[in-house]
Structures are given as structure tokens and as C-alpha cells.
N, C-alpha and C positions, 0 to 999 in steps of 0.2 A: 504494500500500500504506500502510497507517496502523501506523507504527511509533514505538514509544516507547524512547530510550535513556536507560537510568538510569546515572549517573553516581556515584563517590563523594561526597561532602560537604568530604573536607579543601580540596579548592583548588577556585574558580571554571571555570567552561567557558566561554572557554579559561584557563588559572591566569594570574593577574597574575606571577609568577614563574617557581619550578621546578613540573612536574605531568607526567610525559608522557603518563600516563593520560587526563587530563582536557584535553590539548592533541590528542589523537590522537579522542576523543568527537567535540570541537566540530568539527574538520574532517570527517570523517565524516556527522556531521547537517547541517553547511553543505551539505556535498555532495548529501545525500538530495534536503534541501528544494531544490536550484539542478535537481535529478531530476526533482522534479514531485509526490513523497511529501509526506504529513501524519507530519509527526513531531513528536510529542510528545519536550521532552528534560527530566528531571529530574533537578534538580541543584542546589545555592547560589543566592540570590537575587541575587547579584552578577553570575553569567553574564551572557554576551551571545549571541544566537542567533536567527536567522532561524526558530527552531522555534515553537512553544509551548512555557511556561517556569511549569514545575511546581515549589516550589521549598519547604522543607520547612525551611529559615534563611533566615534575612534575608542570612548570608553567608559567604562557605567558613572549616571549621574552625580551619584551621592560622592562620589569621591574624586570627582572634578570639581577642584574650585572657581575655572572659569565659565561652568556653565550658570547662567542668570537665569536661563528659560527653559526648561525642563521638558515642558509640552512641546516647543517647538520640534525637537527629536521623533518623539511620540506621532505627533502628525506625518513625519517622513514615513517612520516605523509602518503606520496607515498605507500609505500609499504602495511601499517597495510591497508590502501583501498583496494586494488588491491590482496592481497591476499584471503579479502574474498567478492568478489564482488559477490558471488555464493546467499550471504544470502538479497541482496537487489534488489529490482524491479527497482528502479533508482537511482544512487548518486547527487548529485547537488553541484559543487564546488563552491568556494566563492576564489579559492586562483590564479586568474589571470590566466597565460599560463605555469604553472610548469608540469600541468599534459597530458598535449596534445598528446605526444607519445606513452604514457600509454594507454590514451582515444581512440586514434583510433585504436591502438590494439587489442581494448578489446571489448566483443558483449554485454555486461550490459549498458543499455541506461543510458545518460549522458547526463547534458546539465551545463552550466556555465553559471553565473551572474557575467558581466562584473561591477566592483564597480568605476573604476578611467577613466583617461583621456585616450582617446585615437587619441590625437591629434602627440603623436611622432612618428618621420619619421621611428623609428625602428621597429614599430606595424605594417605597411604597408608590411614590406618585411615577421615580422612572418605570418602573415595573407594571404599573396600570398599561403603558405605552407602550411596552416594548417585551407584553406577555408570551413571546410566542415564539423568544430565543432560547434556542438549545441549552440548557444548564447541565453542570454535575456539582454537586456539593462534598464537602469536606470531611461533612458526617452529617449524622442524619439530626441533631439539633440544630446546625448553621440554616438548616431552613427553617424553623418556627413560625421567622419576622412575613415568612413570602410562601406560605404552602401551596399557593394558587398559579403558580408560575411557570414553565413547561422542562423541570425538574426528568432528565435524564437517568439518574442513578446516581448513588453516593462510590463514592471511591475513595478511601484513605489511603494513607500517604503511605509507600512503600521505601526500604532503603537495601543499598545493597546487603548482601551478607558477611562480605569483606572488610565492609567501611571502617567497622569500631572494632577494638578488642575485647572480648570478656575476661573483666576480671571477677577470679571464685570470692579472691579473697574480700572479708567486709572492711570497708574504710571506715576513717578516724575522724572524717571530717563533714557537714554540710555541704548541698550544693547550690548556686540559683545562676542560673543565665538566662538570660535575654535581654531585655531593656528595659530602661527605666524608666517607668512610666506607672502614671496613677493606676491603671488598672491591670498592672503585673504585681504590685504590692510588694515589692520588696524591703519594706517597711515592717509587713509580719514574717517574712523569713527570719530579719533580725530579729525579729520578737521570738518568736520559736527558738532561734540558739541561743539566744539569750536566757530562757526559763529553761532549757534541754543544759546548758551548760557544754554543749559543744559548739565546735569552731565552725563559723563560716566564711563559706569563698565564696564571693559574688563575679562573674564574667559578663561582662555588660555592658552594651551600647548607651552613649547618651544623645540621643537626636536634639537639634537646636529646639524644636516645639516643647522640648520636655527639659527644658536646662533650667528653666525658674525652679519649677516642681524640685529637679535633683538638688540644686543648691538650698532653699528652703526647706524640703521635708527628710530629703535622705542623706544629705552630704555632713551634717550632725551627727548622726547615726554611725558614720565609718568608724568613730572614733572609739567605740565601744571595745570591748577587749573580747578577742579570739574573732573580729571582722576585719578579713581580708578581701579591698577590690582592686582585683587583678583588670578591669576593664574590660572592651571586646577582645575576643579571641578568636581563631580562625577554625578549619576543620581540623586543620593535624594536629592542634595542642584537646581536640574534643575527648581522646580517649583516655589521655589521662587524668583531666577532669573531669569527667562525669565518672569513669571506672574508680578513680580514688576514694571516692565517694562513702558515705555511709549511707545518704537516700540523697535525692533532690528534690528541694522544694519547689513546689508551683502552687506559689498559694495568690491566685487571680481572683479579681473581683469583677471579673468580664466576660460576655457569653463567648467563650475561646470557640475558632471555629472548629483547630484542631490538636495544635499544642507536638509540633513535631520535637521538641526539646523532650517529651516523655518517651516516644519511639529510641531514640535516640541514646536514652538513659536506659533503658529497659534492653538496648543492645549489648550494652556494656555491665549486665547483669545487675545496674543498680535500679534498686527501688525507689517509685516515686512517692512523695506526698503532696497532695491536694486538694486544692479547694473544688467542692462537690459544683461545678459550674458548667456551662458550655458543653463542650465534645466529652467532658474527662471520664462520665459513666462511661462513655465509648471504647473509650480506650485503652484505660485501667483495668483490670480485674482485681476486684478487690481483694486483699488478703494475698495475693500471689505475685502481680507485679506493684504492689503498693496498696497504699491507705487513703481512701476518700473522704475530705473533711468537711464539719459543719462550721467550727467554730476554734477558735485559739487553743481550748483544754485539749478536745481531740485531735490537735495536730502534734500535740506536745507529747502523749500519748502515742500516737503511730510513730514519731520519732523513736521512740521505746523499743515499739514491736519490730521500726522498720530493718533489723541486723539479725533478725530473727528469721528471714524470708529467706526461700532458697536461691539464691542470685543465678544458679544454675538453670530452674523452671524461669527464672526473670526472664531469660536469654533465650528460651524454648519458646515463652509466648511471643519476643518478638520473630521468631523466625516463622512461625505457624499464622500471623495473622500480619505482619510490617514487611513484609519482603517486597525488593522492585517489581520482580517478576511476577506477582500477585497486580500489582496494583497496575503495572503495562499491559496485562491480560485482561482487565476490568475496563480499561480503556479500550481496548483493540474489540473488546463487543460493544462498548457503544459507535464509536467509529463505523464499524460494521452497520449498525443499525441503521444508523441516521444515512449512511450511502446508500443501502438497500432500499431507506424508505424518497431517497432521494430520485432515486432510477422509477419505482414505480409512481411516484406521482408524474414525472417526464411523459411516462408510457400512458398515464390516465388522462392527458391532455393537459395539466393543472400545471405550473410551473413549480420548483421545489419550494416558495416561497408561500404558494399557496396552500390553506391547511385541508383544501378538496372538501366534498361532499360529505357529511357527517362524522365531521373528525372533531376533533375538541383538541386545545391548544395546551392542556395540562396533560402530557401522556403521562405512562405509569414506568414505572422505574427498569432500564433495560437492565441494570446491574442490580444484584439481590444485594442488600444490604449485608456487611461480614461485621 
């Protein structure tokens, strides 16, 4: 199959940093192409990729100080797609609702993997408008805000099997990465090691939007004894912090759509702790790869039990449900689907844009929910 994934622009595929989006693409298209597919990926001139490498900057946003204008990239990005949608069987966007107008314009099957929150009141009213683009979700809570939308199948996030080490042994220490921000709470991770009496490492992006928040709420807090912030970190430093580990924390107060920082820990046989939010029933297994929480006592507590867990079965659930090849196989049937149903509306008279003759624009899930 000739398939092109387009990518955001802010970080490289895979991100030299933080990016989960742009880390979850590049595995993905390794995958395709390791399949046997032509995949075209576009994305940053800096990626790296076994694809063909479309690429619309010389290199990803966030870490170019001389770009001002972010979107203007983005709008190229647009175009170098759409003009040759002639050479691909299907595209697969990664870059949210920029391309929707284009999309239902155009008779090359499409579908979109929705990556963030869709909990704002301003997704409701695009979504009235534009009910009747192809979706896949993250897990099956990221849809809540939008049940009514033409929701493809859910497909979580797959990694390779090689990526991370397993370590048997339990570590000595706390863990939290991702970024800092009001609704990651890194605020009660400190609070947890701090009533646990064990040390914590914090790895962590500080985005300009969130630099009041960290100098006012959390930058206080570093000072505390046995907090350690190491900052962002990149892929190769991942296995030794999350595997040193003795759990990770992911104590959010936000509908997380999927939380790939727990796959990711759960590779490296450490157990999670979390806040009961978003994807995390999803993800988790309770008691096995972690502990899902209500409130501060019961986190403080699962810190307790969490060295208790077999880190062994930690590492079995991610291979049984997190693997790439699971999750490029969940793709490659919807793909399938949306082509197939693409060819017979052609042959019905209807153009692929049109939903024919007693169809309804909410279909039902081509991928079973795992």
C-alpha cells in the first residue's frame, strides 16, 4: 500500500527531545516500511526515516529560534500533500484539524489520528462542521467530548520491543517526566516523595506558555531534599531512567488522551502510579503494571505496594498489548477499510466524499477496541 504520514512540524520524527506525537509517527512508519509499504512521511528536515522524506523546513519548529511563524511551514506542509495525493493509496494525518477543507475536497482516502484533548468547547462547534472526517482515537475515553463524530476505531500507541531495557531489579528512587505544566501536577509527585520519604527525579520540558506556572508554583519546590530536576531528556538517556526507577509517577489532573510515558515505563518493567483520569483505566492494569489513584493517601500507599509488583509481568503486559506491530496492524485495517469503502462508492456513482444513499456519517469502529 502507498501511504503517506504527515507529521506536525514542531519537533523532528523521531523528536530529538520531548514529542510523543512525533515519537509515536516515526515508529509507526518504521514499522510500515520493515511491512513491505511505500510510505511516504512528511515532516522536519531533520527526521530520520527508512521512508521517503518530504520535508517542508530544513528543521523542526520548537527548536529553531529563527522561526516567528510556525503556521506559515504548516501551510506548505498543506500543499506539498495535496498536490500529489495522485501517488498515494491513503494519507494518514497526525497534524489535528488544519487539513479538513482540503480533506473533504479531495477523493484520496484519509483518515486522522486524533493525538490531544478534546475536551474544549471550541472542538464541539468545529466538529458540528466537519462530522464526517475519518477519525481514530487514542483510547476509547479521548472520545467522550465528541461521541457523535465518524470515529474509525481506537488504536493505542504501540513501541518497539527493542526500544527500552528491562530492568528485574526494583529501584531506589521516584520517577516523573514530561512537562511542566498545570495539568501534569508535578506539584503532587513532590508531595508523594515527600510523605513516601523517597527521592525524586523529575525529567522535564519547560514550554514558554508554562514558564510563569514553573517559576511560581514549582520552581520553590526543587529545593526540597531528595528533588532532583534533571530537565528534558532525550530517548537514549529513557532506559535508565525510567528502569532505575522504583514506580513513576503520573499523577494528572487532565483527561490524558493516552499517557505514552506509562507504555514506556511499563517496558522497562517499572510500575506506574496514577491519577484515576483520562486513558489511565486503559492502560494500566491494576495491581500488575501499577496502582490507580483517587487521592494523595492512596498514592502514598501504592508507592508502598509499588516494589512489590512483579517488574517481570510489568514487561509481559507491555509486550502483549504496547507492541508496534500490534498497533501498525490496527492501522493497516483501517486503511484497508476506508480504501475499500472508497473504491465502492466510485463504482456506486457517489464520489468518495459523498456518504451515498443511506449511510450515516458516525460509522462503527473498524478496529475492536484492545
Amino acid at each position: 500500500m502507498r501511504i503517506a504520514q504527515v507529521a506536525p512540524l514542531y519537533e523532528s520524527v523521531p523528536p530529538k527531545l520531548y514529542g510523543g506525537t512525533e515519537r509515536v509517527v516515526f515508529h509507526l512508519t518504521e514499522e510500515l516500511v520493515r511491512m513491505g509499504h511505500a510510505v511516504t512521511l512528511l515532516a522536519s528536515g531533520d527526521s530520520q526515516t527508512s521512508a521517503r522524506l518530504i520535508s517542508p523546513c530544513a528543521r523542526s519548529l520548537r527548536l529553531d529560534a529563527d522561526c516567528r511563524d510556525q503556521m506559515a511551514y504548516h501551510m506548505i506542509l498543506l500543499d506539498q500533500v495535496f498536490q500529489d495525493l495522485d501517488e498515494y493509496d491513503i494519507v494518514h494525518f497526525h497534524i489535528d484539524y488544519l487539513h479538513y477543507p482540503l480533506s473533504r475536497a479531495s477523493n484520496t482516502p484519509h483518515v486522522t489520528t486524533l493525538h490531544g484533548r478534546l475536551d474544549l468547547p471550541e472542538l464541539a462547534v468545529l466538529y458540528r462542521r466537519f462530522r464526517d472526517v475519518p477519525l481514530v482515537s487514542i483510547s476509547d475515553s479521548q472520545r467522550q467530548p465528541l461521541p457523535r463524530v465518524n470515529w474509525q476505531g481506537t488504536v493505542y500507541h504501540g513501541l518497539p520491543a527493542d526500544l527500552y531495557d528491562f530492568n528485574a531489579r526494583r529501584g531506589s528512587y521516584l520517577a516523573f517526566i514530561g512537562r511542566i505544566s498545570p495539568e501534569k501536577r508535578v506539584d503532587r509527585a513532590i508531595e508523594i516523595a515527600r510523605r513516601c520519604q523517597v527521592p525524586l527525579k523529575i525529567a522535564a520540558k519547560v514550554d514558554p506558555t508554562d514558564r510563569k506556572y514553573y517559576e511560581r508554583e514549582i520552581e520553590p519546590l526543587l529545593d526540597q531534599p531528595g528533588v532532583e530536576f534533571i530537565g528534558e531528556i532525550g530517548e537514549h538517556q529513557k532506559s535508565e531512567f525510567l528502569g532505575g526507577a522504583l514506580a513513576l509517577l503520573f499523577p494528572i489532573d487532565w483527561p490524558e488522551p493516552f499517557g505514552l510515558v506509562m507504555i514506556e515505563s511499563m517496558a522497562c518493567g517499572t510500575p506506574v502510579v496514577a491519577w484515576h483520569c483520562g486513558s489511565v483505566p486503559e492502560v494500566l492494569d491494576e495491581g500488575v503494571t501499577g496502582f490507580i489513584c483517587d487521592s494523595m493517601d492512596e498514592a502514598v500507599g501504592a508507592v508502598g505496594r509499588a516494589g512489590r509488583l512483579d517488574r517481570a509481568r510489568c514487561r509481559r503486559q507491555f509486550e502483549s498489548r504496547f507492541l508496534v506491530s500490534r498497533m501498525a496492524e490496527d492501522y493497516l485495517r483501517i486503511y484497508q477499510h476506508l480504501v475499500d469503502q472508497g473504491r465502492s462508492l466510485d463504482q456506486s456513482g457517489y464520489g468518495r466524499n459523498h456518504p451515498g444513499p443511506g449511510s450515516v456519517l458516525h460509522s462503527g469502529d473498524v478496529v475492536a477496541r484492545r
